[in-house]
mmCIF file of the N, C-alpha and C atoms, coordinates in Angstrom:
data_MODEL
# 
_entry.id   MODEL 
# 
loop_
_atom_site.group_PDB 
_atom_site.id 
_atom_site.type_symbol 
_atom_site.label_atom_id 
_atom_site.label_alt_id 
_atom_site.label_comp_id 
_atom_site.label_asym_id 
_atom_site.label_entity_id 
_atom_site.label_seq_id 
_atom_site.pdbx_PDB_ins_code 
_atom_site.Cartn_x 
_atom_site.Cartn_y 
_atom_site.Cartn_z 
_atom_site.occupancy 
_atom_site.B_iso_or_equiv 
_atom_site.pdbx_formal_charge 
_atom_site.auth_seq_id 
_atom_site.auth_comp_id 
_atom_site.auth_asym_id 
_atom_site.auth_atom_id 
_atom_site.pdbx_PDB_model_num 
ATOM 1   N N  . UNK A 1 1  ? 93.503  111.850 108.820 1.00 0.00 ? 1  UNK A N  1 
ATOM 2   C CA . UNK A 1 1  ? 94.241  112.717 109.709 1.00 0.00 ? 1  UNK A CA 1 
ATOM 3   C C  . UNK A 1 1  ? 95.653  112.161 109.832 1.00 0.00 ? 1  UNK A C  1 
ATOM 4   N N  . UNK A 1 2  ? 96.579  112.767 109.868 1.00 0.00 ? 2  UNK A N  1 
ATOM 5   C CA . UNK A 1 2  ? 97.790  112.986 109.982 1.00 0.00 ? 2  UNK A CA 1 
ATOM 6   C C  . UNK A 1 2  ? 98.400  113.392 111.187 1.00 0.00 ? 2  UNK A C  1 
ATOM 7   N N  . UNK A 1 3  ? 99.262  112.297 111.594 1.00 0.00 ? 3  UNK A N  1 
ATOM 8   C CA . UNK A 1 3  ? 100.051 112.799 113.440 1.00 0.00 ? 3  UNK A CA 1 
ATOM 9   C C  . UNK A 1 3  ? 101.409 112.761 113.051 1.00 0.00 ? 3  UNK A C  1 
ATOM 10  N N  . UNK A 1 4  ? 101.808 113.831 113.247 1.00 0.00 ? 4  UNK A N  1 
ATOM 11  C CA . UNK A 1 4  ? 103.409 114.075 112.750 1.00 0.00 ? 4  UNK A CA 1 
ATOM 12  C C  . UNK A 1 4  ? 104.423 115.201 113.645 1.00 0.00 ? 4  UNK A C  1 
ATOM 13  N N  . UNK A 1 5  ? 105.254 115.275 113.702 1.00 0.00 ? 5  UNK A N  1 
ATOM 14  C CA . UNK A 1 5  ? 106.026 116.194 114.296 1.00 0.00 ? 5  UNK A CA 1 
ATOM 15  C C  . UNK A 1 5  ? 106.995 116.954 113.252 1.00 0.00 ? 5  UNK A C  1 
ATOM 16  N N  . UNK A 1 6  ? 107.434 117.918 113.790 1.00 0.00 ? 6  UNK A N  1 
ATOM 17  C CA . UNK A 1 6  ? 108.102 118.808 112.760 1.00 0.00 ? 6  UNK A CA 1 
ATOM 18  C C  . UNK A 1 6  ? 110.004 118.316 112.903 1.00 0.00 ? 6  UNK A C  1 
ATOM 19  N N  . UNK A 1 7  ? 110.270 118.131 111.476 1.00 0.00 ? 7  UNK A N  1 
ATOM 20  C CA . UNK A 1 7  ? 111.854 117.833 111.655 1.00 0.00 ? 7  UNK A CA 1 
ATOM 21  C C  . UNK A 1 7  ? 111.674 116.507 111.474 1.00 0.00 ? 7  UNK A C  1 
ATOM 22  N N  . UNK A 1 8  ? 110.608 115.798 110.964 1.00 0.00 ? 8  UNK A N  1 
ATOM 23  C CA . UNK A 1 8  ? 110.917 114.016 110.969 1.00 0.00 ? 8  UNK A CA 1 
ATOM 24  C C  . UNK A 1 8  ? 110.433 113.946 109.544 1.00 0.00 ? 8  UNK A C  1 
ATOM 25  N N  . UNK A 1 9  ? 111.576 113.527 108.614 1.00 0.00 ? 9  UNK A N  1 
ATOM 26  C CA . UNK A 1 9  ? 111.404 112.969 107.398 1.00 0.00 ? 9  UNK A CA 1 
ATOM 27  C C  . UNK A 1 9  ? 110.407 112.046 107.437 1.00 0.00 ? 9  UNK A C  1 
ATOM 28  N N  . UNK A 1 10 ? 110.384 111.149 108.267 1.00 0.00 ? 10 UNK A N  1 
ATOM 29  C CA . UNK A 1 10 ? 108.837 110.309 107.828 1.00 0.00 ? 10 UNK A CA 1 
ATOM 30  C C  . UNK A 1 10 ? 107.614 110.554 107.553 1.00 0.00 ? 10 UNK A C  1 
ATOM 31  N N  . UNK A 1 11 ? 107.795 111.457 108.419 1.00 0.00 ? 11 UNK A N  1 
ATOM 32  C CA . UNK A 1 11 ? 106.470 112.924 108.668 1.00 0.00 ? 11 UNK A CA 1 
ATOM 33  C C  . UNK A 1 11 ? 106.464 113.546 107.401 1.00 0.00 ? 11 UNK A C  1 
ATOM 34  N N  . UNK A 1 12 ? 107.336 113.813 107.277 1.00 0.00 ? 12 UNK A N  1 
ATOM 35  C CA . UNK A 1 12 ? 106.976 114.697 105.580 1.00 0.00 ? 12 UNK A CA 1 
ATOM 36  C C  . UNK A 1 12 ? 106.519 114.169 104.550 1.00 0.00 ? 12 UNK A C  1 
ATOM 37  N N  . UNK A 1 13 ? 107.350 112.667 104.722 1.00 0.00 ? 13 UNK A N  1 
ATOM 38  C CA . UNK A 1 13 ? 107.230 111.978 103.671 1.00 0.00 ? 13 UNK A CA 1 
ATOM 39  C C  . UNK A 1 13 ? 105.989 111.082 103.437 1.00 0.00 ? 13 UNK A C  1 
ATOM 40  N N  . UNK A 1 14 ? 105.282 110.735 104.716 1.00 0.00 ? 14 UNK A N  1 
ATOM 41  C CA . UNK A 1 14 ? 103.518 110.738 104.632 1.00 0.00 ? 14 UNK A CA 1 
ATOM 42  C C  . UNK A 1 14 ? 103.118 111.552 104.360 1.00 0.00 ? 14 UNK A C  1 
ATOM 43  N N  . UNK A 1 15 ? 103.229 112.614 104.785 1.00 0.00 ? 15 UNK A N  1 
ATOM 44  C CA . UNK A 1 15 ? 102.112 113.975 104.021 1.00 0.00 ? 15 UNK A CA 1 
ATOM 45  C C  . UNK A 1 15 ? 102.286 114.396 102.909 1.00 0.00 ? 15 UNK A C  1 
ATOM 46  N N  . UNK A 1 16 ? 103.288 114.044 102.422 1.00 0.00 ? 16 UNK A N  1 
ATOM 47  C CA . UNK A 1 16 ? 103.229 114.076 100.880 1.00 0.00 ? 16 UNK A CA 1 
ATOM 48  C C  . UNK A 1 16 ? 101.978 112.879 100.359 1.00 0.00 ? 16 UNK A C  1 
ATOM 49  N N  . UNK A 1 17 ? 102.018 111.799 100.733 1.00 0.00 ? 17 UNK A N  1 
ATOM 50  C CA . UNK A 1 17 ? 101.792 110.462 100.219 1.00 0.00 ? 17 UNK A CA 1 
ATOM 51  C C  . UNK A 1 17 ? 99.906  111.111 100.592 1.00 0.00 ? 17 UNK A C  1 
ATOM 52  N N  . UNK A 1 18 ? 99.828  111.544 102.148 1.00 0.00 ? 18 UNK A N  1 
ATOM 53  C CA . UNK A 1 18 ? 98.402  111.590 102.150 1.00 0.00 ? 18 UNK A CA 1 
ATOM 54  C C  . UNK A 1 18 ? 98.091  112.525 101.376 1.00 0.00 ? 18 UNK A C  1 
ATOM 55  N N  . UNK A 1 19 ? 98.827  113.866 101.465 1.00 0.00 ? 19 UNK A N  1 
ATOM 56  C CA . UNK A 1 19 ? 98.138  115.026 100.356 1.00 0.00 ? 19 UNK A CA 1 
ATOM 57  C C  . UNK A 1 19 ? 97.995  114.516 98.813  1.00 0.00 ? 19 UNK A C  1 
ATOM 58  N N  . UNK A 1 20 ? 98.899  113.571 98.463  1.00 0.00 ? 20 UNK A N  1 
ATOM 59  C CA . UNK A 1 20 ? 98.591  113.293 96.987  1.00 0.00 ? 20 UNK A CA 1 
ATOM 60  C C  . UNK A 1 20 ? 97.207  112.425 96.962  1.00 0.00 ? 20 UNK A C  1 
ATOM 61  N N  . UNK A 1 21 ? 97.191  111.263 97.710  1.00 0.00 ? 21 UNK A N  1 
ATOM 62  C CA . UNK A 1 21 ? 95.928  110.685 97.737  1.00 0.00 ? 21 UNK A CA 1 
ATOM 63  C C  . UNK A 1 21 ? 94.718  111.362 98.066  1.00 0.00 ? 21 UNK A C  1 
ATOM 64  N N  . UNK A 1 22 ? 94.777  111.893 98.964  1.00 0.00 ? 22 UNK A N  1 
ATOM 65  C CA . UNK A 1 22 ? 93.631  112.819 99.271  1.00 0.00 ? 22 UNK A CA 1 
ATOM 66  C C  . UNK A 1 22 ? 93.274  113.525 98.394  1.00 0.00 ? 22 UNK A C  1 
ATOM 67  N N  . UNK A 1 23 ? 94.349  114.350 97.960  1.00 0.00 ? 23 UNK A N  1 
ATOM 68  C CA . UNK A 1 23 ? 93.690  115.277 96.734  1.00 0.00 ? 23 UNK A CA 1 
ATOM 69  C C  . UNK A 1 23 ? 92.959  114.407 95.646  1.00 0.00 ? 23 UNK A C  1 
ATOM 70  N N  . UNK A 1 24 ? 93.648  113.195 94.888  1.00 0.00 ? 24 UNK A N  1 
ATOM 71  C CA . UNK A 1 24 ? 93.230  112.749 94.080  1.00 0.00 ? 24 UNK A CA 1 
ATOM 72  C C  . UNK A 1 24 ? 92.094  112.115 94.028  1.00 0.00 ? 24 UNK A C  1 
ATOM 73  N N  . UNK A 1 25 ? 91.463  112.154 94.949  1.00 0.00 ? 25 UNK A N  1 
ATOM 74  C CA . UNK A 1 25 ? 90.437  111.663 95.288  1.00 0.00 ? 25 UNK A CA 1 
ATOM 75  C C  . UNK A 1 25 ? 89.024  112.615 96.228  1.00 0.00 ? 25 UNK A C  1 
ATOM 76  N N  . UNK A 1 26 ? 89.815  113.538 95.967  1.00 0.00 ? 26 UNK A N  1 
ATOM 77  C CA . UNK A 1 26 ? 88.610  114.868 96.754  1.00 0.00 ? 26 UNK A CA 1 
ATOM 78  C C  . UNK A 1 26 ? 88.244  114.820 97.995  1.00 0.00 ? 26 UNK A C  1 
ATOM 79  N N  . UNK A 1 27 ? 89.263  114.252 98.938  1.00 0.00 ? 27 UNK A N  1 
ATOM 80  C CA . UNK A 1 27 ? 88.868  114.011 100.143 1.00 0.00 ? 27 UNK A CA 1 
ATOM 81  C C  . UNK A 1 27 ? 89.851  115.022 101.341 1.00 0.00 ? 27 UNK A C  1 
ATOM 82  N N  . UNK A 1 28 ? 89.101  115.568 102.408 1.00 0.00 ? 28 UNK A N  1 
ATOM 83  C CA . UNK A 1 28 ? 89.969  117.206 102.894 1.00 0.00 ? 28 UNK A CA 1 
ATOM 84  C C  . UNK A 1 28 ? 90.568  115.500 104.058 1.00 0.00 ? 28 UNK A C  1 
ATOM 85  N N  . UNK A 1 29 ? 91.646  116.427 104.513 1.00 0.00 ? 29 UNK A N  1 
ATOM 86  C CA . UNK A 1 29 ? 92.186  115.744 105.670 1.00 0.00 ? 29 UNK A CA 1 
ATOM 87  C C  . UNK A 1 29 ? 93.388  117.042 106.199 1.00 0.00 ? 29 UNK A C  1 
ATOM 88  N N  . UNK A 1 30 ? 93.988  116.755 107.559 1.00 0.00 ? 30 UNK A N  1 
ATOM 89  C CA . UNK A 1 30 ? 94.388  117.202 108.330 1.00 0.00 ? 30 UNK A CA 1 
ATOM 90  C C  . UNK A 1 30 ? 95.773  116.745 109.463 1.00 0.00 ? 30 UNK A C  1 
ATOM 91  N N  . UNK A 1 31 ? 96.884  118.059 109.282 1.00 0.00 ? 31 UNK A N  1 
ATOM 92  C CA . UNK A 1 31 ? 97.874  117.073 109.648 1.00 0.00 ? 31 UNK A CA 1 
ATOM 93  C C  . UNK A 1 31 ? 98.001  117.627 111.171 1.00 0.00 ? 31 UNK A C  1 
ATOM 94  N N  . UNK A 1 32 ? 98.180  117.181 112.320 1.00 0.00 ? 32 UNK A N  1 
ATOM 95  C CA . UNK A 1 32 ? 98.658  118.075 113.361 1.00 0.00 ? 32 UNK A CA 1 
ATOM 96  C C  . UNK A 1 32 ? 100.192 117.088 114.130 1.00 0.00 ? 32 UNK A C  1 
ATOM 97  N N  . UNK A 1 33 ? 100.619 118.025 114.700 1.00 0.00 ? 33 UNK A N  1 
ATOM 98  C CA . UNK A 1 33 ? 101.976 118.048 115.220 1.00 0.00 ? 33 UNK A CA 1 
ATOM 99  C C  . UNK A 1 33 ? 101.579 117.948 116.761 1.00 0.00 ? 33 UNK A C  1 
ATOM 100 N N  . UNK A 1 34 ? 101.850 116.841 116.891 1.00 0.00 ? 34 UNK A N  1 
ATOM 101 C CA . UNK A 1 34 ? 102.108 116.087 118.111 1.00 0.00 ? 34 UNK A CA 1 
ATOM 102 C C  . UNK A 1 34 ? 102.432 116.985 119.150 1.00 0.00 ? 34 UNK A C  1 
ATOM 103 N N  . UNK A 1 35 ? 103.815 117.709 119.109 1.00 0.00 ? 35 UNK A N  1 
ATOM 104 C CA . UNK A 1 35 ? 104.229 118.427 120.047 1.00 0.00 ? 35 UNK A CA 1 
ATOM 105 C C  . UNK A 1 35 ? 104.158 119.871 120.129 1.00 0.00 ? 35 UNK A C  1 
ATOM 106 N N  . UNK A 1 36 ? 102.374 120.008 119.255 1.00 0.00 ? 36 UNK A N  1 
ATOM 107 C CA . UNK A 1 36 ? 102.009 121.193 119.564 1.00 0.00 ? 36 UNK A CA 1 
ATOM 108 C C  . UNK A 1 36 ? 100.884 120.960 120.297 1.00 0.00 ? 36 UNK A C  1 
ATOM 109 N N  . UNK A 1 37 ? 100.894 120.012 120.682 1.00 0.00 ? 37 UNK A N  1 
ATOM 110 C CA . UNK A 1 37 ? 99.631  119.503 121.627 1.00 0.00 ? 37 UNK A CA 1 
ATOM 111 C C  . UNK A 1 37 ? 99.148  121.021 122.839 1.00 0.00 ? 37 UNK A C  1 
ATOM 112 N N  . UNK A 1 38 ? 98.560  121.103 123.280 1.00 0.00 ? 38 UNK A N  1 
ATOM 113 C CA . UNK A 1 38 ? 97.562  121.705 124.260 1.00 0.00 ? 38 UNK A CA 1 
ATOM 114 C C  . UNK A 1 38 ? 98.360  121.845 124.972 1.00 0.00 ? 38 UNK A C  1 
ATOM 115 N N  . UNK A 1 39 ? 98.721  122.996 125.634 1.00 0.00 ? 39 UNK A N  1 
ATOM 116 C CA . UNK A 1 39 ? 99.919  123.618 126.621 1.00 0.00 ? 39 UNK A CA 1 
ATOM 117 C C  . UNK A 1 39 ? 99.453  122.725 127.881 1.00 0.00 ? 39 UNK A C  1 
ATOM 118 N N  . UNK A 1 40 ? 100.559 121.937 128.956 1.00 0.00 ? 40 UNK A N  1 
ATOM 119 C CA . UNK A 1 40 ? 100.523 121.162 129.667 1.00 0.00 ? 40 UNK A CA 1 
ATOM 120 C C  . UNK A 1 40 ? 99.680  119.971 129.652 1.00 0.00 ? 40 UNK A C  1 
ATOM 121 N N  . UNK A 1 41 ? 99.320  119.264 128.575 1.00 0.00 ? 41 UNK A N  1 
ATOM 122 C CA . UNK A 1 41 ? 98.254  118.214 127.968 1.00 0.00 ? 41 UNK A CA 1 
ATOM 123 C C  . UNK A 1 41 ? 99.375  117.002 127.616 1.00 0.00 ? 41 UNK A C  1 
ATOM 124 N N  . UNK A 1 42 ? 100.323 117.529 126.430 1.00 0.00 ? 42 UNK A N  1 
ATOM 125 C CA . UNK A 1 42 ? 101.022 116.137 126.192 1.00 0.00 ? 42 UNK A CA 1 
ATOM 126 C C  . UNK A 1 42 ? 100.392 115.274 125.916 1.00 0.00 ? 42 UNK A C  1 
ATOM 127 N N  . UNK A 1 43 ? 99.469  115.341 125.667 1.00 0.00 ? 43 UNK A N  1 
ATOM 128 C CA . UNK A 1 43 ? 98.498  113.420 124.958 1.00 0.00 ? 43 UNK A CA 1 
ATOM 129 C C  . UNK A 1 43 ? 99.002  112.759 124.065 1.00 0.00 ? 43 UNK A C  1 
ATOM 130 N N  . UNK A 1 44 ? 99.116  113.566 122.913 1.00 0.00 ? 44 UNK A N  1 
ATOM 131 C CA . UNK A 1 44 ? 99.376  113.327 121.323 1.00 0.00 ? 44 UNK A CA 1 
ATOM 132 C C  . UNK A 1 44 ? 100.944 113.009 121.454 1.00 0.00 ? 44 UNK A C  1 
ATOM 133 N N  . UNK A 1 45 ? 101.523 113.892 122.480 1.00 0.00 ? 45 UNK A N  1 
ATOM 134 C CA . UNK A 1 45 ? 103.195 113.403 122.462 1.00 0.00 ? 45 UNK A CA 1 
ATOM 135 C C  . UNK A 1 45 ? 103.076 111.743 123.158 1.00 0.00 ? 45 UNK A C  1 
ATOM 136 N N  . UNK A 1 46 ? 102.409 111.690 124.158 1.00 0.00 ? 46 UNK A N  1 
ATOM 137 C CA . UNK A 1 46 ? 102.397 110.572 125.084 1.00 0.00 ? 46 UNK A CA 1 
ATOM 138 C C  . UNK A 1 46 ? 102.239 109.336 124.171 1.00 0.00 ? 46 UNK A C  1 
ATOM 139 N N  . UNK A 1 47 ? 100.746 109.486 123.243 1.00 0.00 ? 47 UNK A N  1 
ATOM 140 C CA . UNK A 1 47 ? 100.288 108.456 122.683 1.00 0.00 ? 47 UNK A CA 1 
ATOM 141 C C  . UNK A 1 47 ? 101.100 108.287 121.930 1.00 0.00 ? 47 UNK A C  1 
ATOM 142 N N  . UNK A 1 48 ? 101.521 109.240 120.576 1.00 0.00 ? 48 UNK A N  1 
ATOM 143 C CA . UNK A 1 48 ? 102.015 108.811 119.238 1.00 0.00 ? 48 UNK A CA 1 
ATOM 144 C C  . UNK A 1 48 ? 103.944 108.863 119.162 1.00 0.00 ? 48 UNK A C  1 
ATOM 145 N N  . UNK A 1 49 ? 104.576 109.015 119.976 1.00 0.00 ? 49 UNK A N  1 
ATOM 146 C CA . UNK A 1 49 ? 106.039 109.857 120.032 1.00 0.00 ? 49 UNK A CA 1 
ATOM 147 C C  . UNK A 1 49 ? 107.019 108.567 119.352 1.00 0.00 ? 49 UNK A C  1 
ATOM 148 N N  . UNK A 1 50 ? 106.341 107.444 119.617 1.00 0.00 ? 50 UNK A N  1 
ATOM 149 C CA . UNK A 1 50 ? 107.230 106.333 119.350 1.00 0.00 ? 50 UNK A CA 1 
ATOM 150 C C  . UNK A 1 50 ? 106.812 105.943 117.736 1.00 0.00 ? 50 UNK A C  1 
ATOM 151 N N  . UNK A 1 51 ? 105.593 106.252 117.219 1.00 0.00 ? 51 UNK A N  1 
ATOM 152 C CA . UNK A 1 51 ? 104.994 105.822 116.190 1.00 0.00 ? 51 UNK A CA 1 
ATOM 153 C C  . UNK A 1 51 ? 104.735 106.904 115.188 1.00 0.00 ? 51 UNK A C  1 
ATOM 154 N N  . UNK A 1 52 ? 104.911 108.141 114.694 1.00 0.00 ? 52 UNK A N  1 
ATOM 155 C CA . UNK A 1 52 ? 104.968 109.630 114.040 1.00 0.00 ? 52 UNK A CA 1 
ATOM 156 C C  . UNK A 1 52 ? 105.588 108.912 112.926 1.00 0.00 ? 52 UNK A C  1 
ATOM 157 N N  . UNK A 1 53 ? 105.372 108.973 112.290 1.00 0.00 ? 53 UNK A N  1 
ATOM 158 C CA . UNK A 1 53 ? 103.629 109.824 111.473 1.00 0.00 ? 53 UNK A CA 1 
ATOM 159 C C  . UNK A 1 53 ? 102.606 108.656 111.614 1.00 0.00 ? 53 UNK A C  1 
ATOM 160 N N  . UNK A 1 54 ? 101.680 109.072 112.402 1.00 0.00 ? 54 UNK A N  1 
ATOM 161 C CA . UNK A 1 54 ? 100.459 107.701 112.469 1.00 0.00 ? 54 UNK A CA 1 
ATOM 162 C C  . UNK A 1 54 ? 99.572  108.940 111.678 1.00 0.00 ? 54 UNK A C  1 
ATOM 163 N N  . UNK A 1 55 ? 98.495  107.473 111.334 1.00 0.00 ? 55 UNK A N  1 
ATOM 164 C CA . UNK A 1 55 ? 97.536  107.938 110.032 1.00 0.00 ? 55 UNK A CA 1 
ATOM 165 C C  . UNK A 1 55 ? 96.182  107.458 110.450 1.00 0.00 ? 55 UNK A C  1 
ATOM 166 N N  . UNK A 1 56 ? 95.015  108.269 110.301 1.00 0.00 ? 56 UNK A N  1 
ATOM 167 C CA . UNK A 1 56 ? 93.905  107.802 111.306 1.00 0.00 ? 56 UNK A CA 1 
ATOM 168 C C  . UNK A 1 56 ? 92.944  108.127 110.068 1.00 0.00 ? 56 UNK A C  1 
ATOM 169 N N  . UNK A 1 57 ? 92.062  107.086 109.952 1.00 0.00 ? 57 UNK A N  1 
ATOM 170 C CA . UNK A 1 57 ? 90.845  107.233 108.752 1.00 0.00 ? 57 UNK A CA 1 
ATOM 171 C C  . UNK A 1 57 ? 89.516  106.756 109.292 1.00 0.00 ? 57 UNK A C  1 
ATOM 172 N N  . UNK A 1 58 ? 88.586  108.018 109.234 1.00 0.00 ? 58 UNK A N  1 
ATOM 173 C CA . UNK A 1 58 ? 87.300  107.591 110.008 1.00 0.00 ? 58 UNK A CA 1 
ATOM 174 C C  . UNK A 1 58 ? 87.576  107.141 111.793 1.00 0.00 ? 58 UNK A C  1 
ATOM 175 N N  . UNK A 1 59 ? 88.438  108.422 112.041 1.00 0.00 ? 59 UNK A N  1 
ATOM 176 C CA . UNK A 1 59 ? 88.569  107.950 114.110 1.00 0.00 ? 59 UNK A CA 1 
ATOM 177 C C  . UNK A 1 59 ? 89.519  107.088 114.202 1.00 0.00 ? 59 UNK A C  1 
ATOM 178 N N  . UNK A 1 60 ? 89.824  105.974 113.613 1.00 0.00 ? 60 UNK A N  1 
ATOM 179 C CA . UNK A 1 60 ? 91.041  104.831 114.048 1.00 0.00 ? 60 UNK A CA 1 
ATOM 180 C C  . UNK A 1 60 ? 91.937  104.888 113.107 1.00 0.00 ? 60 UNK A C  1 
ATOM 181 N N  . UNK A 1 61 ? 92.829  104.526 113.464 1.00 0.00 ? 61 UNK A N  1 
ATOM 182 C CA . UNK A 1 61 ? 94.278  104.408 113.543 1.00 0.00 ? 61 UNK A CA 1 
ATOM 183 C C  . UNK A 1 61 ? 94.278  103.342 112.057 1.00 0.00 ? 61 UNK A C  1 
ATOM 184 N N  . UNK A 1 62 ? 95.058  104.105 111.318 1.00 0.00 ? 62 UNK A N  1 
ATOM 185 C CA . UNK A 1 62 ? 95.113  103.527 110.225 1.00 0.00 ? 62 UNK A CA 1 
ATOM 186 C C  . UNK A 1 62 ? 96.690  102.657 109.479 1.00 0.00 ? 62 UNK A C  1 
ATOM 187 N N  . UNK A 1 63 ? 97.818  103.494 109.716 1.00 0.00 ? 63 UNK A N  1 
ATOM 188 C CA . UNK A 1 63 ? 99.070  103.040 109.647 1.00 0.00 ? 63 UNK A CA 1 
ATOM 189 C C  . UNK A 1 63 ? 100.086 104.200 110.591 1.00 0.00 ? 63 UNK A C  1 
ATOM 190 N N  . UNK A 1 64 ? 101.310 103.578 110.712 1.00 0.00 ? 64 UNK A N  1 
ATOM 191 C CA . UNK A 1 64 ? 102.205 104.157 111.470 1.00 0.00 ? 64 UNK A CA 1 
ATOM 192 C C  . UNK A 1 64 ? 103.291 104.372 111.103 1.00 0.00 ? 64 UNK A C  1 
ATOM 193 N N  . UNK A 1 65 ? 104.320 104.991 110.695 1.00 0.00 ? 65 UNK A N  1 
ATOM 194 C CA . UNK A 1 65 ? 105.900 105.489 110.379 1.00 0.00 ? 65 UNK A CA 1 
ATOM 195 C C  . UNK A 1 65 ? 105.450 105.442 108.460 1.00 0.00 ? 65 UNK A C  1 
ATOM 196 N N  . UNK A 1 66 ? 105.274 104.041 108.073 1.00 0.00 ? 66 UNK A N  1 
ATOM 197 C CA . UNK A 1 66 ? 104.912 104.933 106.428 1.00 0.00 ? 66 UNK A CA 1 
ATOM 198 C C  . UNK A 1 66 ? 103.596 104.485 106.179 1.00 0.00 ? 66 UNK A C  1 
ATOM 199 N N  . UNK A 1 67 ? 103.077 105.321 105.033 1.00 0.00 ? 67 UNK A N  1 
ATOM 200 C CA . UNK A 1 67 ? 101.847 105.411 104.623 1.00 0.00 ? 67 UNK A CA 1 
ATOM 201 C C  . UNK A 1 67 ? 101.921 104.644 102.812 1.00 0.00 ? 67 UNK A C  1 
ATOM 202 N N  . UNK A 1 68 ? 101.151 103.894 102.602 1.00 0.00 ? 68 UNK A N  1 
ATOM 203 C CA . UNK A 1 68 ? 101.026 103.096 101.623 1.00 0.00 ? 68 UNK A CA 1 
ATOM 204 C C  . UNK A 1 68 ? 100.019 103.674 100.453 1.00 0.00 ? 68 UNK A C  1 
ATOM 205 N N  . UNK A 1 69 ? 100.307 104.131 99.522  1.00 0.00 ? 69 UNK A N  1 
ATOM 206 C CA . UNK A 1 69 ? 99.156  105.206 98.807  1.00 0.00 ? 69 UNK A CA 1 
ATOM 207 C C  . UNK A 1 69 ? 97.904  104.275 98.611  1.00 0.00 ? 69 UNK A C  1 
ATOM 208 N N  . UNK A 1 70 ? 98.441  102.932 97.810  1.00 0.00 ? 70 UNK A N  1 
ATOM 209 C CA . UNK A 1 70 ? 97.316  102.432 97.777  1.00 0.00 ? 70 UNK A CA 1 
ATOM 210 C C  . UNK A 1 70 ? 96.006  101.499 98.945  1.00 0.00 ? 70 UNK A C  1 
ATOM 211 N N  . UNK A 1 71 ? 97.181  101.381 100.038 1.00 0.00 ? 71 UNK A N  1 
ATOM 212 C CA . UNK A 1 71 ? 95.963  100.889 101.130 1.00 0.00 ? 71 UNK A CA 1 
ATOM 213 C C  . UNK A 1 71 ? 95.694  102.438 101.547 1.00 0.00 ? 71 UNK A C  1 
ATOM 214 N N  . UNK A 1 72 ? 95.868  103.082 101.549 1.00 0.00 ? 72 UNK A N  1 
ATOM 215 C CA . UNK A 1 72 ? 95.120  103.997 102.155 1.00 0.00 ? 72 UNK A CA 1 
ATOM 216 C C  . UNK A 1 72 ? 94.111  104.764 101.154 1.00 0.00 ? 72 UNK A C  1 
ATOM 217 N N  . UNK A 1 73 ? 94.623  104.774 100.014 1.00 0.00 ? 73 UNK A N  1 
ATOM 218 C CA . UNK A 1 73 ? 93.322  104.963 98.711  1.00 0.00 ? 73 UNK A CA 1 
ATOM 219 C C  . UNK A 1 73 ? 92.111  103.874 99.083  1.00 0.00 ? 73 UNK A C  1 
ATOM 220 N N  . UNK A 1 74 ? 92.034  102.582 99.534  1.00 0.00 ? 74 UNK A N  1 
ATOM 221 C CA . UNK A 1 74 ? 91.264  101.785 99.696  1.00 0.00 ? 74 UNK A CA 1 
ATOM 222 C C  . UNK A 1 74 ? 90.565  101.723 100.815 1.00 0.00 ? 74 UNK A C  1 
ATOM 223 N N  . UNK A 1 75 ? 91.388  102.490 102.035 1.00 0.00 ? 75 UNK A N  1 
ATOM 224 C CA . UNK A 1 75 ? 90.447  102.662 103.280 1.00 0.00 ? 75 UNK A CA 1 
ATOM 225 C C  . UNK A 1 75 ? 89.496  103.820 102.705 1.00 0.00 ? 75 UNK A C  1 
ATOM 226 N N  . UNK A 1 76 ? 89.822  104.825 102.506 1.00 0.00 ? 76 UNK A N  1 
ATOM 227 C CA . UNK A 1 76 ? 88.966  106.220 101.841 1.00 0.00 ? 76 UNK A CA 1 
ATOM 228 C C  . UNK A 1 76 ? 88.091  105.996 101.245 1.00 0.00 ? 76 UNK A C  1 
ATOM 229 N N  . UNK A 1 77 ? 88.007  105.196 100.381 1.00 0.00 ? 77 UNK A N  1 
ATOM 230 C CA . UNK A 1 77 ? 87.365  104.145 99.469  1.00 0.00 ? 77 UNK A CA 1 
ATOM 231 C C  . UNK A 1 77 ? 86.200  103.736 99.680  1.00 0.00 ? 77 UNK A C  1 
ATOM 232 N N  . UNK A 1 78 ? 86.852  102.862 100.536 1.00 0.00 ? 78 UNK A N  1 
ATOM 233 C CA . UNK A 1 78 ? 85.610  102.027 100.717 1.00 0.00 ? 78 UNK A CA 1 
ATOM 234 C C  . UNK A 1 78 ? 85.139  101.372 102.041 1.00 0.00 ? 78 UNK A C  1 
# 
């Protein structure tokens, strides 16, 4: 899973990195935007606003601002 906001190059530039890994490896994943969070909720802004694009594999928190193809090929992994 993918936490990103819209308008942040970092953000894009992980979801490139996760969509290529993911695909290459047949695994679905999912990006959502922070500050489309749940009308008066704010969680996802609260938690992640300082750290976008965070990267979560199997529930926890996997990396934060960039995404590394190959550690994250290796969390998926294994």
């Amino acid at each position: 899973m993918l936490f990103s906001r819209s308008g942040c190059h970092l953000c894009e530039q992980a979801g490139a990195v996760v969509a290529a890994t993911c695909s290459g490896l047949g695994v679905g994943w999912a990006e959502i935007d922070i500050d489309a969070d749940s009308p008066g909720s704010g969680r996802l802004r609260e938690l992640f606003t300082e750290q976008v694009p965070v990267t979560f594999v199997d529930g926890r928190q996997h990396d934060f601002w960039q995404v590394d193809p190959g550690r994250l090929r290796r969390a998926l992994t294994g």
